[in-house]
N, C-alpha and C positions, 0 to 999 in steps of 0.2 A: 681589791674591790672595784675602782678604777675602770680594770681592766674588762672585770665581769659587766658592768652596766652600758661601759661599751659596747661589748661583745652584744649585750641584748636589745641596745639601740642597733645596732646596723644590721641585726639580726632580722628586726623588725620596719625597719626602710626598705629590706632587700624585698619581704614579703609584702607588703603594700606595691612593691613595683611590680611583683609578679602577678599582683591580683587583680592592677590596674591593666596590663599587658595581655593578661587572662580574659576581662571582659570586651578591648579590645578588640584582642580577634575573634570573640564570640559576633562582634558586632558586625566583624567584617564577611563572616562567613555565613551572613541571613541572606534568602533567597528570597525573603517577600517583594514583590514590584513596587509596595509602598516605600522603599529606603532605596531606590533607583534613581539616579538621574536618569533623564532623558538618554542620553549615548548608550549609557551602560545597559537602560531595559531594553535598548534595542537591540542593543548588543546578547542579553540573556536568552532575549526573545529567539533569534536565529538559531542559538543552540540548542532551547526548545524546540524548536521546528526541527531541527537536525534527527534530533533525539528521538521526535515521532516520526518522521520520515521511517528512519531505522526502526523502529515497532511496527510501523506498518507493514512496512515489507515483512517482516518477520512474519506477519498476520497476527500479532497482537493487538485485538482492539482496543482494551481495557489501557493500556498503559500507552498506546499512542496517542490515544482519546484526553490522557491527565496531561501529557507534553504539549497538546494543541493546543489545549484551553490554556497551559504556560504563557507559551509562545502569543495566546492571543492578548492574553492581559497584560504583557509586556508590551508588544506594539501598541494596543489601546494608549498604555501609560504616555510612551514617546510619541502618539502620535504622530506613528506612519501607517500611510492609508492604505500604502501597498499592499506591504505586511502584512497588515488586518486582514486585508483582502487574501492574501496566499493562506495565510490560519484559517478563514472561514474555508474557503476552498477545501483545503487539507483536514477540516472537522467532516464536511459534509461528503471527505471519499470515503471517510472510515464507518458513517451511518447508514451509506451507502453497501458498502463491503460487510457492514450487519445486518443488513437486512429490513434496514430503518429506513424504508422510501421516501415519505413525510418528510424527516427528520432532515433526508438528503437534500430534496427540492427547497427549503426553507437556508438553509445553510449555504446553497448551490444561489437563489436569489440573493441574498445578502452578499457573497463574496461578490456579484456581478456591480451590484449596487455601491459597493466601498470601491472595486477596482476603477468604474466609472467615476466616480469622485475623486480618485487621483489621476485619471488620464493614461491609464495604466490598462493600452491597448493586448498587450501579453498575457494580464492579466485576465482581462474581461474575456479573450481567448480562450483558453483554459480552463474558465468556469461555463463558460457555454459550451464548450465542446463534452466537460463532463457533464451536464446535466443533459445535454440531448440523447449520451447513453443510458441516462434512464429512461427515454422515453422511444430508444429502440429495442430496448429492454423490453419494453411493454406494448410495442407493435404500433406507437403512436408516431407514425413511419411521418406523415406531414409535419407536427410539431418539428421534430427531430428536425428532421432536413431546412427549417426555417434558424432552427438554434445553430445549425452548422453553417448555411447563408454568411449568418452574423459574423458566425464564428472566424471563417475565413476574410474575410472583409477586415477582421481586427489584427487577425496576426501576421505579421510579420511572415516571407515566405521562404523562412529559413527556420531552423531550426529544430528543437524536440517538440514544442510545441504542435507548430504548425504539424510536423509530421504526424501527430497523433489526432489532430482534424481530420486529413486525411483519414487514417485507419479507421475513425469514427464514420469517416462517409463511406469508406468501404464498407465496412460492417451495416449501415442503411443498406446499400445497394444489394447485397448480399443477402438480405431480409425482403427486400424486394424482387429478388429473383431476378439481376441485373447481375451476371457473374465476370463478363467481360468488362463490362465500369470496374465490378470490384478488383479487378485484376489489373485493371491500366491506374487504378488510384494508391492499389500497393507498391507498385511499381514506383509511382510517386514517391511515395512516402519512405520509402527503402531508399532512393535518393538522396535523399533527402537527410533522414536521421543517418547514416553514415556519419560516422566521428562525431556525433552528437550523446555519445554513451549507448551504456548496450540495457537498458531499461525500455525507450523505443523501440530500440532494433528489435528486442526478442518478443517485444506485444503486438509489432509487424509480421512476425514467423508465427507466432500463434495461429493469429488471426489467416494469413495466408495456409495455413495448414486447414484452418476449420474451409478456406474456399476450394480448396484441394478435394477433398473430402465428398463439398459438394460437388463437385464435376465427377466425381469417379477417380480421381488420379492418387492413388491411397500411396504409392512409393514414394510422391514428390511429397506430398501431405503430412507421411512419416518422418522425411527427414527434416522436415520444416519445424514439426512440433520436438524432435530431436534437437537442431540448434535453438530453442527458446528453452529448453530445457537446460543447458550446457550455458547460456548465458543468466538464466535467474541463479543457476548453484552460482557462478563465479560471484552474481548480483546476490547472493546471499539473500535473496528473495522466495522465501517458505512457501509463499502463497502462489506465488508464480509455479514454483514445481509443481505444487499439487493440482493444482490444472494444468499443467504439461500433462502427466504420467497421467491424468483420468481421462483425459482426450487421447495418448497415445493408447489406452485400456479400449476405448470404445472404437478405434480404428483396428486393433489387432483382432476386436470380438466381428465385426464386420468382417474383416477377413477371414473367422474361421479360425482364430489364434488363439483359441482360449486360453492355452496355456500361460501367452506371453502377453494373455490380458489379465490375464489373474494376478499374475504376477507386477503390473504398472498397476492394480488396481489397488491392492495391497500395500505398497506402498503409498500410493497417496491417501487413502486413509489414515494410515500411521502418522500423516504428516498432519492434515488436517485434526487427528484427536490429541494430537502433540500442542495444535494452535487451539484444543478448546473450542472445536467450529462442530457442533454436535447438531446441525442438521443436515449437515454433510454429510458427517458419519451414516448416522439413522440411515440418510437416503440413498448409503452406497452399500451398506450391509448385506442386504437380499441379495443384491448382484452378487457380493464377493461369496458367500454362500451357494449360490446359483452355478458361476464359476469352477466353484470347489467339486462340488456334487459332477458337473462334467468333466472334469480333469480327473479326479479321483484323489483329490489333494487333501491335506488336512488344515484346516485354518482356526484351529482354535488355541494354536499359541496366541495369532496376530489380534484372535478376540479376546483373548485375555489381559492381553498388554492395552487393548484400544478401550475397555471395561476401565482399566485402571487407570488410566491418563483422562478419564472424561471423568473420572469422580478427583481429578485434582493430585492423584499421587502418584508424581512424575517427580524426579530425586532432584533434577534441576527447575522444575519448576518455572518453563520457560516465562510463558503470559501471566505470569504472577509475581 
């Protein structure tokens, strides 16, 4: 008998240990920013920002949008203003990238306003130089060129950064029908971002292909929008292809390529309804239709597959 009640005392020591070790790691493995030290949410924070970074590129907005606002209320916790400042940045590219202009400009002031509060010249960079492309975006060619002024003046004359000031002034220039600036400022900038990763490099080749384009020179143009294509696949950057292949679609139709524009056009819809970006689609449809009809092609697998992925039933379910 002894033996028995022993047996059922350390029977029940052993389970009280499990159940204390069980709520333990339940404790340890909460991801609220309220049970943070300062290090560690700063430390979360980064990985959220990591995390949306990667969504973004992806062209998920929904889900790089839930890691920024992470990442933002971690830095808030720890109180770094950098940080804060790179979240708000990183919220207002992605309101931006949806079509939220407001939404960008508001988000795009506030990162300016925390970067300045920490002294955080790289920063305040970066956020002026994206929000000036909202407003060459929108043809407000003087603002713009005053947020770039700024913008150059803060950054540092090295790096991804700076180089993508540049590409922003080029693209002004470029809107103002200054194609030898936009040409000597790529030039620049391709300098420049050299060994600085291929994120710059291939929004320089873009951009240099759209200047190509303008001058008439469609072979240099094509291969330029080639290498930024070849650098987002290895960048694993969704959004980036799909504006390669729709720019190389619109150089090949300019040429007279229908065939080998149907075909870049095709795919980057599929890429775009893959990302859920359904006013892209809408607004490429007619062309690839258009396309087909002069080719003689048939394209209603690629609309039955882009039908299905905009209503959500995609097996992987990437932006979800």
């Amino acid at each position: 008998m002894k033996r028995v009640a022993h047996g059922r005392f350390t029977m029940k020591i052993a389970l009280i240990l499990i159940l204390v070790l069980a709520i333990n790691g339940l404790h340890g493995c909460a991801t609220s920013p309220k049970g943070a030290s300062s290090a560690d949410a700063s430390n979360r924070g980064d990985r959220e920002l990591k995390r949306g970074v990667y969504w973004y590129q992806k062209g998920c907005s929904r889900k790089a949008l839930d890691h920024f606002h992470a990442a933002h209320e971690y830095y808030c916790l720890s109180d770094r203003q950098t940080r804060v400042a790179r979240s708000l940045n990183s919220l207002a590219n992605v309101y931006r990238y949806a079509g939220d202009l407001d939404g960008a400009h508001l988000f795009y002031d506030a990162a300016i306003a925390a970067a300045r509060r920490s002294d955080d010249q790289t920063e305040v960079a970066q956020a002026l130089s994206n929000k000036a492309s909202l407003f060459i975006h929108s043809g407000e060619l003087a603002t713009a060129e005053v947020l770039l002024d700024e913008a150059q003046l803060s950054a540092r004359e090295t790096g991804s950064v700076f180089a993508m000031v540049l590409n922003h002034r080029a693209l002004l220039a470029m809107k103002a029908g200054y194609y030898d600036e936009a040409g000597n400022l790529l030039d620049q900038a391709d300098s420049i971002a050299s060994g600085e990763g291929i994120n710059a490099t291939a929004a320089i080749h873009f951009t240099r292909g759209r200047l190509m384009m303008k001058t008439g020179d469609y072979p240099q143009a094509m291969d330029h929008f080639q290498q930024a294509l070849e650098m987002d696949r290895q960048a694993g950057f969704s959004r980036g292809m799909a504006d390669d292949l729709a720019a190389m679609a619109d150089l090949h139709e300019l040429s007279g390529e229908d065939e080998a524009a149907l075909d870049c056009l095709d795919r980057s819809i599929k890429i775009q309804a893959l990302l859920e970006n359904r006013p892209k689609v809408i607004e490429s449809l007619d062309r690839l239709e258009s396309l087909a009809g002069k080719t003689g092609n048939d394209v209603r697998v690629t609309i039955h597959f882009v039908k299905r992925w905009l209503a959500g039933e995609t097996v992987d379910a990437i932006c979800r």
